[in-house]
C-alpha positions in Angstrom: -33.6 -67.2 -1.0 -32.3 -63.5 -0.4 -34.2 -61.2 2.0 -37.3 -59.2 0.9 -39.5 -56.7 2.3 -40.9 -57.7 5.9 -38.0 -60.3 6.0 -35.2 -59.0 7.5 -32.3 -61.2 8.8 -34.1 -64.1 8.4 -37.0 -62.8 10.4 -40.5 -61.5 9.1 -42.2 -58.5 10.2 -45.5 -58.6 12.1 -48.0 -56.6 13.6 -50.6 -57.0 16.8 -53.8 -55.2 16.2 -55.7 -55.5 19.0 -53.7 -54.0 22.6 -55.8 -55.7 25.1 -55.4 -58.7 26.7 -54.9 -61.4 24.4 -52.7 -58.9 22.0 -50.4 -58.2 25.0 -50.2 -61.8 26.2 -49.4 -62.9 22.4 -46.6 -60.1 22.5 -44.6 -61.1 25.5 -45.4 -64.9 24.1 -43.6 -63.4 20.8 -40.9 -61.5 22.8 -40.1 -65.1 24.5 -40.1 -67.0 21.6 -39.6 -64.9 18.8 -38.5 -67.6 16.3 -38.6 -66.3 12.5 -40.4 -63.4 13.2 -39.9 -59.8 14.7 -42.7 -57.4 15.7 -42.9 -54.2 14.3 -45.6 -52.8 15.8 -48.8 -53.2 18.2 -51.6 -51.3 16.9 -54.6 -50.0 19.3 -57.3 -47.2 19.4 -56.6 -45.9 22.9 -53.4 -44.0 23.7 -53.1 -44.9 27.2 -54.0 -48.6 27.2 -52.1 -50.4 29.3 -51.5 -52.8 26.2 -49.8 -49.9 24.3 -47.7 -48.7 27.6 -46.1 -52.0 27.8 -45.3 -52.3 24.0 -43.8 -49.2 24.6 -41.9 -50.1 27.5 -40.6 -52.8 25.5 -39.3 -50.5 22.4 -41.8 -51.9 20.0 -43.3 -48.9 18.1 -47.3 -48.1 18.9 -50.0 -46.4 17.1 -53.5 -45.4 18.7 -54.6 -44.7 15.4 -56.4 -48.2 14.5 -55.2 -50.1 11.3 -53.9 -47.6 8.8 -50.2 -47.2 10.1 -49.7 -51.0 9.9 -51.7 -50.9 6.2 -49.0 -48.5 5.2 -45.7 -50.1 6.4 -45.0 -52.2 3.4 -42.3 -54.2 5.6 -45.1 -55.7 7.5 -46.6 -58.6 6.0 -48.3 -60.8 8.8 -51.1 -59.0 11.1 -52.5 -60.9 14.3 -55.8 -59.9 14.7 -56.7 -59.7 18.3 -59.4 -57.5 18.0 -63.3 -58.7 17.6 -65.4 -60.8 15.0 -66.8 -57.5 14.3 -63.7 -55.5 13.3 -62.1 -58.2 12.1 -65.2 -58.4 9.4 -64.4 -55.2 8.2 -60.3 -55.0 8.5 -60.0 -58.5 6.3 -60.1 -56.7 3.0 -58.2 -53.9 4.0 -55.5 -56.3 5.1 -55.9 -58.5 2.1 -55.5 -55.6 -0.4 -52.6 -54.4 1.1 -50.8 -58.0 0.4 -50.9 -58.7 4.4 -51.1 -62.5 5.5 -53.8 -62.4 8.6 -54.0 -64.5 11.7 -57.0 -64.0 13.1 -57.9 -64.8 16.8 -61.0 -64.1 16.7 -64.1 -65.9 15.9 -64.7 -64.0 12.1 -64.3 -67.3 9.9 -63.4 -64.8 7.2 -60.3 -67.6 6.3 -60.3 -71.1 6.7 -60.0 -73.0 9.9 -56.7 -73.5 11.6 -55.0 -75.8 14.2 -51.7 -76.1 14.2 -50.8 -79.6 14.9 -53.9 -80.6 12.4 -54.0 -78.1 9.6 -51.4 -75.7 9.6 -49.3 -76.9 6.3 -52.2 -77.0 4.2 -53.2 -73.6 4.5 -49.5 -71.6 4.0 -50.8 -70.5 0.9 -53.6 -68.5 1.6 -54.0 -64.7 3.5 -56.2 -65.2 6.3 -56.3 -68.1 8.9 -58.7 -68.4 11.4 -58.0 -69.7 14.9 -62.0 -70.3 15.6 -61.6 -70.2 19.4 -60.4 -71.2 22.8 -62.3 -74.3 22.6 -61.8 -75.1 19.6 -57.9 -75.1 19.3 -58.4 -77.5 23.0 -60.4 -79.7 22.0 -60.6 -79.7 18.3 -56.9 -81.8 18.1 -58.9 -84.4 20.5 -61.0 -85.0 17.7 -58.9 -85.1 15.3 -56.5 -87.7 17.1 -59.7 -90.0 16.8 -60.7 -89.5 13.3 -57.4 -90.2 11.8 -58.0 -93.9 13.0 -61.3 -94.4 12.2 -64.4 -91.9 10.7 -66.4 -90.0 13.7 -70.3 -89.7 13.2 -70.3 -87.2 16.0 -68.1 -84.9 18.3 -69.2 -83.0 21.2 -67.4 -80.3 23.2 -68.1 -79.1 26.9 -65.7 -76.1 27.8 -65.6 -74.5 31.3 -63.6 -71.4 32.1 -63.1 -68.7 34.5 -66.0 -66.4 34.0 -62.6 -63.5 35.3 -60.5 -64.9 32.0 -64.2 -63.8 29.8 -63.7 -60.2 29.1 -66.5 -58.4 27.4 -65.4 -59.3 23.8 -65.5 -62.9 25.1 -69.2 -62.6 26.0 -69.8 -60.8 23.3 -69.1 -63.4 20.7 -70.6 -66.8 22.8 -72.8 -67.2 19.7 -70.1 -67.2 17.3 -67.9 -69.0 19.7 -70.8 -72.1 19.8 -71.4 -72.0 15.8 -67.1 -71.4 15.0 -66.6 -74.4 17.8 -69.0 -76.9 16.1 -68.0 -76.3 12.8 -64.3 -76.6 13.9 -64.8 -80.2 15.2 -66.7 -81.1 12.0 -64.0 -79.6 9.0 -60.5 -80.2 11.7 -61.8 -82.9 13.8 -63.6 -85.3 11.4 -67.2 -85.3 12.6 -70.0 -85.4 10.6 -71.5 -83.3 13.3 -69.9 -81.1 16.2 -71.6 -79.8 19.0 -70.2 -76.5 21.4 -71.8 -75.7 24.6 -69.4 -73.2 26.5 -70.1 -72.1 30.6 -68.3 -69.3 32.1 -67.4 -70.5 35.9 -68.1 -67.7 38.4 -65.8 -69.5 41.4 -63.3 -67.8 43.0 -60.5 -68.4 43.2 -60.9 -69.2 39.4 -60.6 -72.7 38.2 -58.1 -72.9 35.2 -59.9 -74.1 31.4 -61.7 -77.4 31.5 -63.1 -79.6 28.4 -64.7 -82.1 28.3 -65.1 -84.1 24.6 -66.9 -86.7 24.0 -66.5 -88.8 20.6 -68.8 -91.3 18.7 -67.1 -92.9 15.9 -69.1 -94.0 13.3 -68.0 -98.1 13.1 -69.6 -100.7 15.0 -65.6 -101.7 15.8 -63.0 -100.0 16.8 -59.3 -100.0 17.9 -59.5 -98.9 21.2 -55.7 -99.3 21.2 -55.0 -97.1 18.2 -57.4 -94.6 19.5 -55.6 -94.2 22.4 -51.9 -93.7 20.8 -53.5 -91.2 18.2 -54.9 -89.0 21.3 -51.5 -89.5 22.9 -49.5 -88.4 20.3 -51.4 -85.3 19.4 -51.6 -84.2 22.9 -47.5 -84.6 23.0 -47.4 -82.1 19.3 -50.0 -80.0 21.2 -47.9 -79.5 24.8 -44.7 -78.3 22.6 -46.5 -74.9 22.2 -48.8 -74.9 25.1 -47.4 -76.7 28.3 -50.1 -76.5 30.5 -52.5 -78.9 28.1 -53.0 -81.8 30.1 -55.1 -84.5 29.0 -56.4 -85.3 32.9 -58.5 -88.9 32.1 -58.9 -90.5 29.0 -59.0 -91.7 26.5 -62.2 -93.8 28.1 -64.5 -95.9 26.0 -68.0 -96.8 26.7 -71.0 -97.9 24.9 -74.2 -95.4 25.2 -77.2 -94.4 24.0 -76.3 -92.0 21.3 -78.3 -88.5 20.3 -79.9 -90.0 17.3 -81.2 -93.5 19.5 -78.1 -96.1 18.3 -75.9 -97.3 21.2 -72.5 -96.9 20.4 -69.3 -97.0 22.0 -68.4 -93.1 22.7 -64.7 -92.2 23.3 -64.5 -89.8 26.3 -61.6 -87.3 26.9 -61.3 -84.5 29.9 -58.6 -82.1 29.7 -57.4 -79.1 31.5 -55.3 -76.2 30.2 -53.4 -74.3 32.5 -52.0 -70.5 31.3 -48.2 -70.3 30.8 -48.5 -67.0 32.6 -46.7 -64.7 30.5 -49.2 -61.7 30.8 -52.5 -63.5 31.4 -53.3 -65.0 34.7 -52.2 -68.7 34.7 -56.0 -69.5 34.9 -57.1 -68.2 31.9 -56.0 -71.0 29.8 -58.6 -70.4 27.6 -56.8 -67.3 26.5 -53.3 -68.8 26.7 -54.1 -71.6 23.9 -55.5 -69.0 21.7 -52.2 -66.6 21.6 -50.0 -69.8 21.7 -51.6 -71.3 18.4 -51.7 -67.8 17.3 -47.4 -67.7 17.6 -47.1 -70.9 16.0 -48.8 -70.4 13.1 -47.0 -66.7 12.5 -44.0 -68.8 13.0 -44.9 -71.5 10.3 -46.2 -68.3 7.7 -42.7 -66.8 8.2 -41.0 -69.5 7.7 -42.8 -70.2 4.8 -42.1 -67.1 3.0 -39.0 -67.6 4.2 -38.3 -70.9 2.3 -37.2 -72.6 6.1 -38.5 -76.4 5.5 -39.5 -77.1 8.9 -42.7 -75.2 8.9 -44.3 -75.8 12.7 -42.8 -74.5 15.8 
């Protein structure tokens, strides 16, 4: 397949929109591990944000001037949204119309659901992705590793982080973050029904990302081995792309008094997710997960248009 626009030496253009901390964390993570993609640009509103200055410092062109330059470079065809639910409500259509694929890191659900080591290759087709949220790419695949053996009446999530790694776009979106969670653990991770409850840690020094997920399948048996090789396998594909994913205890199983007033036997999982520290602080996991799933699936939209077979990182 010869090169087209935005492919370049077997490499696709990309944009950052979004020069704050999670944009300039998933630059350097791109910069690391650039793969089958190049970025063109990092796109922001204020000239002197330190986001910008660093792009710059690392010859990748800049704009302060919002959206529009990366709209008009017709070499560009993927755009990481790192930005907010809000903006990214109104940039999707500008983004669709000008024939860009978006990866959007925030919690906008204006595209389907994504986790990479879940989802990814059914979704190559479509142009806009949604990453849901910190929790949800952690604990989501926890899910999933148990409903791929055997169906799951419920899933509930429990996510801890440093309340310094919770910037004010963070708290801005907790409602969104609760809903986008849930819903993640129902359409990714099998549930019939996902619960999200999220608590911003005030210690210092800041503890690193913690989750908690608890599991109910919905069979009277189950195959307590099996379980635990599913959960074990996915949290190998998960640790390719984000080392610091540990699964700390688990998986456990024991029989409890569920929320609708069946016992069951409820699989329980605790994980902690330490940052790779490429920009970010290494506690603020919770933002680390997000830019790492974020590169991955870039990777596996440019190698798609690309015509690579192997489509994950």
């Amino acid at each position: 397949m010869g090169a087209r626009a935005g492919e370049d030496n077997g490499r696709v253009k990309v944009a950052i929109v979004g020069s704050g901390n999670i944009g300039t964390d998933l630059m350097y993570k791109i910069l690391k591990e650039p793969g089958h993609v190049e970025l063109a640009m990092v796109a922001g509103i204020e000239p002197e944000s330190e986001g910008l200055k660093r792009a710059r410092d690392e010859g990748i062109e800049t704009t302060h001037e919002g959206i529009r330059p990366v709209l008009d470079d017709p070499e560009i065809k993927i755009i990481f949204e790192a930005t907010s639910a809000k903006a990214h409500i109104q940039n999707a259509p500008k983004y669709k119309e000008a024939g860009k694929i978006a990866v959007d890191l925030t919690p906008a659900a204006q595209g389907p659901y994504v986790v990479p080591v879940a989802n990814l290759t059914e979704h190559l087709g479509e142009d806009n992705v949604n990453l849901m949220t910190c929790g949800a790419q952690a604990t989501t695949p926890m899910a999933y590793a148990v409903s791929r053996v055997t169906p799951v009446r419920y899933a509930e999530m429990v996510s801890t982080v440093a309340s310094l790694s919770a910037g004010p776009g963070t708290r801005q979106n907790i409602d969104e973050f609760t809903f986008t969670t849930a819903r993640g653990l129902e359409e990714i991770g099998g549930a019939q029904e996902g619960k999200a409850i999220i608590v911003l840690n005030p210690a210092d020094p800041p503890l690193i990302m913690r989750n908690t997920v608890y599991v109910v399948p919905d069979a009277d048996e189950i195959d307590e081995e099996e379980i635990t090789e599913s959960v074990e396998r996915v949290v190998a594909e998960v640790q390719k792309s984000v080392p610091g994913y540990q699964l700390k205890n688990g998986p456990t199983f024991d029989e409890r008094d569920t929320p609708w007033g069946e016992k069951k036997t409820v699989v329980m999982m605790f994980l902690e997710v330490e940052g790779a520290g490429d920009f970010l602080p290494k506690y603020s996991g919770n933002l680390d997960i997000m830019t790492s799933a974020a590169r991955q699936v870039g990777e596996g939209f440019a190698r798609h248009l690309l015509g690579v077979e192997e489509v994950v990182a």
